[in-house]
N, C-alpha and C positions, 0 to 999 in steps of 0.2 A: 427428350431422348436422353439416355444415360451413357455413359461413357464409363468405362472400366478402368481403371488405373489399381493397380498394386499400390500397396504402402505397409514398409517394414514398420511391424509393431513390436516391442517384450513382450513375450507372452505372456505375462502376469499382466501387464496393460491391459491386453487384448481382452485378457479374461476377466479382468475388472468393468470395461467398458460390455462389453457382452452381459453386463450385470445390470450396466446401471440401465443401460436400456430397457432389459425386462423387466424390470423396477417400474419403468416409465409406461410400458405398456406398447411397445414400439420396438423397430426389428433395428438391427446394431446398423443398418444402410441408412436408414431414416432418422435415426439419432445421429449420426457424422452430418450428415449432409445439414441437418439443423445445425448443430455445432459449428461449423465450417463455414457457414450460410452465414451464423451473426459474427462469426470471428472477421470475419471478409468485409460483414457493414463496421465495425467498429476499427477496422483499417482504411476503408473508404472515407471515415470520419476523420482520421489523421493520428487515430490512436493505436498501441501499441497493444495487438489484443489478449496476449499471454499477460502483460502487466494489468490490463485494465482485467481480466478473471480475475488476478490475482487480489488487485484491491477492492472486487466487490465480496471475493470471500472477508478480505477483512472489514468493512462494514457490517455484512452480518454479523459477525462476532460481534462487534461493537451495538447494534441493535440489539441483540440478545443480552448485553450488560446494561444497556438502559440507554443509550448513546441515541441521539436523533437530528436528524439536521434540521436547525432553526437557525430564522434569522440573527445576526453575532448584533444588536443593537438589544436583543431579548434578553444577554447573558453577561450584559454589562455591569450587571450589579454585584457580581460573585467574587471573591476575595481569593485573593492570588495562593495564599497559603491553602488552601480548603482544596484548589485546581491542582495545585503539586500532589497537594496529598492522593486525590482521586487517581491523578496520571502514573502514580507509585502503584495502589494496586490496580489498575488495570494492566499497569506492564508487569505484574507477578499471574493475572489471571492468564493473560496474552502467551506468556510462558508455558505455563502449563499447561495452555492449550497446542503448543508447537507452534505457534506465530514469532514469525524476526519481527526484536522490535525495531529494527530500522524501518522495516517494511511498514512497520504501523506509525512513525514517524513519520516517515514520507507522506502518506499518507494521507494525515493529519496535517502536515504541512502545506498540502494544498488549501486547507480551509482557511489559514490563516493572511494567504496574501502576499506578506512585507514577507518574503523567507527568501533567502540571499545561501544557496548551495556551490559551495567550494570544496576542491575535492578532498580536503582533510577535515572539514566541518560543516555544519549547518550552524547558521547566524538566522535569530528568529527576529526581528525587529521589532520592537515592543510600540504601537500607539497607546496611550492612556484613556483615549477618548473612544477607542469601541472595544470589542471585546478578543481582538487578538491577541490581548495581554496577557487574559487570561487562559487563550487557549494554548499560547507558548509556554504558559506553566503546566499545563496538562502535560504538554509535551514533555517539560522539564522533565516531571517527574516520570516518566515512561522510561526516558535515558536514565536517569536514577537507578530506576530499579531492574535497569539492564548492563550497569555498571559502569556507563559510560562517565565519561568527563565531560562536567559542565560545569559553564560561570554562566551568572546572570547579572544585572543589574537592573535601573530602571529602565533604561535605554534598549539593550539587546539580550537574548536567551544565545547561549554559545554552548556548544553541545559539539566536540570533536570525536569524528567518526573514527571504528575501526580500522585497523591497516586493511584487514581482511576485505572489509567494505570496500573500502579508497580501488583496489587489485579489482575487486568487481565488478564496480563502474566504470574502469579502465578497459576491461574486457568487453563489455557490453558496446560502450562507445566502439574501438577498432570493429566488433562484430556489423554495428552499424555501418560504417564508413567503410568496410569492406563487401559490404552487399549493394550499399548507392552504389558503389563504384562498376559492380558488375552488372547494372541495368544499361 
């Protein structure tokens, strides 16, 4: 049985979405309710499902630059300077394609593991013995070339976030903790 419910759209949204459907081959009712359907499984799962779209658009991007996920004991051989360098232009391609690169940091920062997120910086932990050494140079170099401030050493990747950012995550949390509150 269907149920009817109103929901205020922009009308450029609307008209966009009215697109991609027919794109797809499918009426704009049957395209939501699919939408809506996996947003609902990937909240059931314990995930955030606006964030999780978000970071599998940035995967694809990164698939389409050559990027693939393999085991990190495969990529232990690659040299730290070679990983900064690649992480520099991918965060100039990532630009010009309109990707935050915080977004694509975070991101990336799950792959890594040892990542220590404080609200004025990400601290990347370096182990020597697998390959999230190397992947926190990737990273390095992404903040690099997104201007950021970063120190490294052997030990840790220190990459201090935007003010803008810090305000954001701020926001997002009280957003949080004021919707627990109303259940």
């Amino acid at each position: 049985m269907v149920s009817r419910k109103t929901v205020g759209l922009d009308t450029e949204l609307a008209k966009q979405l009215k697109e991609v459907a027919s794109r797809r081959g499918v009426t704009l009712s049957n395209y939501l309710r699919m939408l809506i359907g996996e947003a609902l499984e990937l909240e059931s799962r314990g995930f955030y499902a606006p964030k999780a779209l978000r970071e599998k658009r940035l995967e694809y991007i990164l698939e389409n630059l050559g990027f693939t996920l393999i085991p990190k004991e495969l990529v232990g051989n690659l040299d730290s300077g070679r990983a900064e360098e690649m992480g520099e232009r991918v965060g100039a391609i990532a630009r010009e394609l309109g990707v935050e690169a915080m977004e694509l940091i975070e991101l990336l920062c799950r792959f890594v593991g040892n990542t220590i997120f404080n609200p004025d910086k990400i601290v990347i932990v370096r182990n020597p013995n697998d390959a999230s050494s190397i992947i926190g140079d990737l990273i390095k170099g992404i903040a690099v070339s997104a201007g950021l401030n970063t120190v490294s050493d052997s030990a840790v990747v220190v990459i201090e976030l935007p003010r803008e950012k810090v305000a954001e995550g701020l926001r997002e949390f009280s957003e949080r903790k004021r919707r627990r509150k109303r259940r």
